[in-house]
C-alpha positions, 0 to 999 in steps of 0.5 A: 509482525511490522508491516510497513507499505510505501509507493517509493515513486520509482525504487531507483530514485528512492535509493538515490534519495534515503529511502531505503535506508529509511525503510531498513530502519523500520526494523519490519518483517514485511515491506510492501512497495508501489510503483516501483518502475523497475525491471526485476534486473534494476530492482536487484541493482537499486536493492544491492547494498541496502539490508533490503537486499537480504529479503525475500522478493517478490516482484510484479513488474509493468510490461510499459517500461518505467512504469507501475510495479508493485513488490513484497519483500520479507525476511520469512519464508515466502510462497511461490508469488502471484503475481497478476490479478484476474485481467490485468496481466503485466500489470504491475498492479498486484502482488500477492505471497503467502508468509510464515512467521513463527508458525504462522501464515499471513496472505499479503498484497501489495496493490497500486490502483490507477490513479484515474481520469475522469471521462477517459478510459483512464478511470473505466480500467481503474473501475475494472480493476478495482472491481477485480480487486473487490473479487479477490478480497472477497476470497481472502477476507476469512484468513489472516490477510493484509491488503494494502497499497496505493488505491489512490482514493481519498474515502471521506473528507477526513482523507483530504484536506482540500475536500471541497476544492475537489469533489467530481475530481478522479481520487475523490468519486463516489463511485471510486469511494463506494469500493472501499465502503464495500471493503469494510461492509464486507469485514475488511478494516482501515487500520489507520483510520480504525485507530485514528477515528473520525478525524482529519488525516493522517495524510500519505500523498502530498504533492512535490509542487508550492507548499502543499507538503509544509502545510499538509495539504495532503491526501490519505489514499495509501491503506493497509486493509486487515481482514478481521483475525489481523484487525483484532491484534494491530497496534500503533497505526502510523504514517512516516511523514517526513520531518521536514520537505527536504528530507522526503525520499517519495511524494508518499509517506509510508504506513507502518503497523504492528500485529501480535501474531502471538495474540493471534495464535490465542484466539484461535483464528 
């Protein structure tokens, strides 16, 4: 099973700009997108004429016009979505489908965190909805399950290349990294990092401005959390950094894992 997770920056603009296609090419059985700033009628025209537009949809949309919206796609069968998290209805925030694959059913999310602000009301509704978020993960992480999206949290130094320059900094809290440290207290796993180990990067968010992106001055803030059964049968962890700045599609890059839900079958998880 490839799964790719992507914060297309508006699934209209990514369309415009490659992303798409991009995505297609991955070959992946599932694809979760973030902030996808779409009604579901401007999602199907984006989608139409892509290979995405054959794959099963599942689509939270923001009540705020252009704004957040998360969504999976996957070309298995899929499970009547849900499509809201416990206080954040019309959020655009999560979404959450069962898919079979091969005989085998994985719990996916796709989740966009609240980019936050320090001293507002911006960051209280992040901690509240992370605090959702850790409740739920708590109720899935004994099945095989990916959480995954944009959480907007750099956890370590390792996951910013200006660290320093931005600590007491939304993004880069204690309070804000405490909620992932929970995570994988608690048995969740950071593919990407589990596989990359303790050094710098692999980045996913550079900015549009100066020359953040050619001198990946970046911040690694997209994950894809695996439960235990899913952590033990993922392969080659990877950001799809573009080649050149030119050729990004989103101010994201994606991240692309393998699972061998056969090795899965096996273990008897």
């Amino acid at each position: 099973m490839r799964v790719v997770t992507a914060n297309v920056n508006g699934i209209r603009a990514a369309q415009r700009r490659g992303g798409l296609e991009w995505l297609a090419e991955q070959d992946a059985d599932v694809v979760a997108m973030q902030e996808v700033r779409a009604t579901p009628k401007q999602f199907a025209t984006a989608l139409s004429g892509s290979a995405l537009e054959e794959y099963a949809l599942a689509h939270s949309a923001s009540a705020t016009a252009g704004r957040e919206g998360v969504a999976i796609l996957t070309r298995h069968a899929m499970a009547t979505p849900v499509t809201v998290i416990e206080g954040f209805d019309e959020a655009g925030r999560w979404v959450e489908a069962e898919v079979t694959i091969d005989g085998r059913t994985v719990t996916i999310v796709s989740v966009y965190a609240h980019s936050g602000e320090v001293g507002t009301d911006k960051q209280m509704a992040k901690y509240r909805f992370l605090d959702a978020v850790e409740a739920r993960m708590a109720q899935l992480v004994d099945r095989p399950a990916l959480v995954m999206g944009d959480f907007n949290v750099a956890h370590g130094p390792n996951d910013l290349k200006n660290w320093k320059g931005n600590r007491g900094k939304a993004g880069f809290l204690p309070e804000e990294q405490a909620y992932l440290t929970r995570f994988t207290e608690s048995g969740w796993v950071d593919v990407v990092r589990e596989h990359h180990g303790d050094v710098p990067g692999p980045y996913t968010w550079w900015s549009w401005r100066g020359k953040a992106f050619d001198n990946d001055a970046g911040w690694r803030i997209d994950y894809q959390f695996a439960s235990p059964a899913l952590a033990a049968v993922a392969s080659d962890p990877r950001v799809g950094r573009a080649d050149a700045y030119d050729q990004r599609w989103s101010d994201h890059a994606a991240v692309v894992v393998d699972y061998d839900l056969a090795a899965l079958e096996t273990t008897g998880e």
